[in-house]
C-alpha positions in Angstrom: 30.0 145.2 120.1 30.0 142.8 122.6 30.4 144.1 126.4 33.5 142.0 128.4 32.4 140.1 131.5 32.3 141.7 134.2 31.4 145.3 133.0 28.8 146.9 134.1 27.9 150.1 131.9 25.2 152.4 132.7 24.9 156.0 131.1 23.6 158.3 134.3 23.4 162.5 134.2 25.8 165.0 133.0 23.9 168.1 132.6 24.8 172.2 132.9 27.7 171.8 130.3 27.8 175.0 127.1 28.7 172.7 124.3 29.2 169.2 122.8 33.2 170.0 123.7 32.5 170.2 126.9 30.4 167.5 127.1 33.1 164.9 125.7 35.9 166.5 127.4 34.2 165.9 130.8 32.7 162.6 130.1 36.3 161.5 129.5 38.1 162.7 132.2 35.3 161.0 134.5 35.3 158.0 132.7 39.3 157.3 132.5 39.4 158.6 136.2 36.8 155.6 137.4 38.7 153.2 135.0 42.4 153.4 136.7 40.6 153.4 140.6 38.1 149.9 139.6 38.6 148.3 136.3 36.0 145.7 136.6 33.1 148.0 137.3 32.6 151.2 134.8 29.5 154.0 136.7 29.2 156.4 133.7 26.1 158.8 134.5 23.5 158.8 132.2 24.2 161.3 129.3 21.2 163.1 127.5 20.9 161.2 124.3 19.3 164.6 122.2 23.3 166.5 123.8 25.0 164.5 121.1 24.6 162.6 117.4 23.8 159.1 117.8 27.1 158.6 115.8 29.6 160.4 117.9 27.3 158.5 121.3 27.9 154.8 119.6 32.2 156.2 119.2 32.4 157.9 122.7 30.6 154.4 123.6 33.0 151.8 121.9 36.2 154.0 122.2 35.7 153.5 126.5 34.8 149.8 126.2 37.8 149.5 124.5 39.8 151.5 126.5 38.4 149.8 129.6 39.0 146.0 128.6 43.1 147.1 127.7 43.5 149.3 131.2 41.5 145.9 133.1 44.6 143.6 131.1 46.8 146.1 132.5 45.4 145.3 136.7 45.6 141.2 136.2 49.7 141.4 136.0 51.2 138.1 136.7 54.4 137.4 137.6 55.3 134.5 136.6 57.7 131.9 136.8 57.4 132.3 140.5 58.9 129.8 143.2 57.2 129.7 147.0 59.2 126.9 148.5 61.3 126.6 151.4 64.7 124.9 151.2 63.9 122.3 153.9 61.1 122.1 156.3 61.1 124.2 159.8 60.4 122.3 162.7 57.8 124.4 165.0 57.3 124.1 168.5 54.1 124.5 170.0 53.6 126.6 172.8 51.4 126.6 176.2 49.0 128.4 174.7 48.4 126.5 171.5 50.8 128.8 169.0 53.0 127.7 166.6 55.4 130.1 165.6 58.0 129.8 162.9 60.4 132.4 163.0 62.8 131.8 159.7 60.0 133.4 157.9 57.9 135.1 160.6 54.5 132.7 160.6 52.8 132.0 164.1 49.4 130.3 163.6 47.1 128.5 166.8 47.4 125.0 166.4 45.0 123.7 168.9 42.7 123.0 166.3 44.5 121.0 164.2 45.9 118.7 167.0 41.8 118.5 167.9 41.2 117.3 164.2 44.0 115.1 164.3 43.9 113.3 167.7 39.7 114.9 169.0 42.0 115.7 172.5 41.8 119.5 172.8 45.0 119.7 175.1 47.0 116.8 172.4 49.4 120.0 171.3 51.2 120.4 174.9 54.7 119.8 174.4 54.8 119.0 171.1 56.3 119.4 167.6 55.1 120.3 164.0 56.4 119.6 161.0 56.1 122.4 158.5 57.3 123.0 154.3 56.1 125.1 151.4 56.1 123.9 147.8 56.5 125.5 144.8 53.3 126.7 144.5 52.8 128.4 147.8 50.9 125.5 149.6 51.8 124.7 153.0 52.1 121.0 154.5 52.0 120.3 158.0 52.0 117.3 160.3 53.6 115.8 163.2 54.4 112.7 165.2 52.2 110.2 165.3 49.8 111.6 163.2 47.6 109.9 160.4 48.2 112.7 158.1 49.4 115.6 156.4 47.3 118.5 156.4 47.5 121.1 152.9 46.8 124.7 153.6 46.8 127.6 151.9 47.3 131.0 153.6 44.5 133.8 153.0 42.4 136.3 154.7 44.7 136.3 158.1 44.5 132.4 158.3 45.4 128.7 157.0 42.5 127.2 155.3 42.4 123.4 154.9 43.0 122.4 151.1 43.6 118.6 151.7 43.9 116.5 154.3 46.3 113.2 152.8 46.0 110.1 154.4 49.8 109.1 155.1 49.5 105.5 157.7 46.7 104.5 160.1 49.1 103.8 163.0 50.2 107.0 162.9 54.0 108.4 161.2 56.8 107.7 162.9 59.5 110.7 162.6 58.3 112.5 159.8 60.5 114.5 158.2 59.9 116.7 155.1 62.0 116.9 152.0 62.1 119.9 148.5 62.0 117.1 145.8 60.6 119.7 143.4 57.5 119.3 141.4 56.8 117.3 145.0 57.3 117.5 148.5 59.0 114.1 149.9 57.6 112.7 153.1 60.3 110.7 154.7 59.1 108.2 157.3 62.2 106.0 158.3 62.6 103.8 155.1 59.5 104.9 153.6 59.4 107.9 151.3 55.8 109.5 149.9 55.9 111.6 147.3 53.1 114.6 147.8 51.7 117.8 146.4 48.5 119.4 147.1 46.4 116.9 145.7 47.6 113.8 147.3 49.8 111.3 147.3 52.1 110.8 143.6 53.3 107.7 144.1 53.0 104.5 146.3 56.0 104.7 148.9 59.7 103.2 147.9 61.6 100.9 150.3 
């Protein structure tokens, strides 16, 4: 029988038991205990080989690999269709100190460093806005006035990390705005409309 990926199965010490019977009955309630808390990684003790028939080992063996691989199905539950976007964009006003905060859905994030990437002016977020939308799958677009593109983040250990970085117009967008044009996000710049998702640009823009 093959092991699944991912399993490790070693078979450490479980000594000082009267009988077979207690020997199984112990091994299991170990074994099933260590399966619900970490599904991926099984830590049996090693179990004297001469304690039980080869026969009923190779069972006891299969019937927990078995049980494993259905209980690990069990802890990769996906819910799913699922829909992440926001209705229309939010409009986020940077602060003094660098901070963006959006309060519709309670997300503040320090933008100094993007303006830096965008503009290479460390002070280029003073007084300024962001524009900010979510698509269907959870990734975040962000850019601004006057900048060359939009940045694609995902959100992940306490912090946006940079998916994509589209290139929109080398002068710079005038008045971005951000549209929901679902499988897509719509960039709107005056007469201009891009069509994006996290990959790039869909479509050359329409006049």
């Amino acid at each position: 029988m093959n092991i699944p990926a991912g399993f490790i199965v070693i078979f450490p010490e479980m000594t000082g038991f009267a009988d077979k019977q207690d020997i199984i009955f112990s091994f299991f309630k170990w074994a099933f205990h260590h399966i619900r808390q970490s599904p991926e990684i099984l830590i049996f003790h090693y179990v004297s080989m001469h304690k039980l028939e080869g026969v009923r080992m190779r069972l006891i063996k299969y019937i927990i690999l078995i049980s494993a691989a259905v209980l690990a199905g069990c802890s990769s539950l996906r819910l799913m269709p699922s829909d992440f976007s926001w209705p229309v964009e939010s409009v986020i006003h940077v602060d003094n100190n660098g901070m963006a905060k959006e309060d519709r859905y309670a997300i503040s994030f320090n933008a100094k460093p993007l303006y830096f990437t965008e503009t290479g002016d460390s002070l280029a977020y003073l007084d300024r806005e962001l524009r900010m939308i979510r698509d269907t799958l959870g990734y975040y677009y962000i850019t601004g006035d006057k900048f060359k593109n939009v940045y694609v983040f995902t959100m992940g250990d306490g912090a946006f990390n940079i998916y994509n970085e589209i290139s929109i117009s080398d002068s710079g967008i005038s008045k971005p705005v951000f549209n929901q044009r679902p499988p897509y996000i719509e960039l709107v710049e005056g007469n201009k409309q891009y069509y994006l998702s996290n990959n790039g640009i869909e479509n050359k823009e329409k006049k």
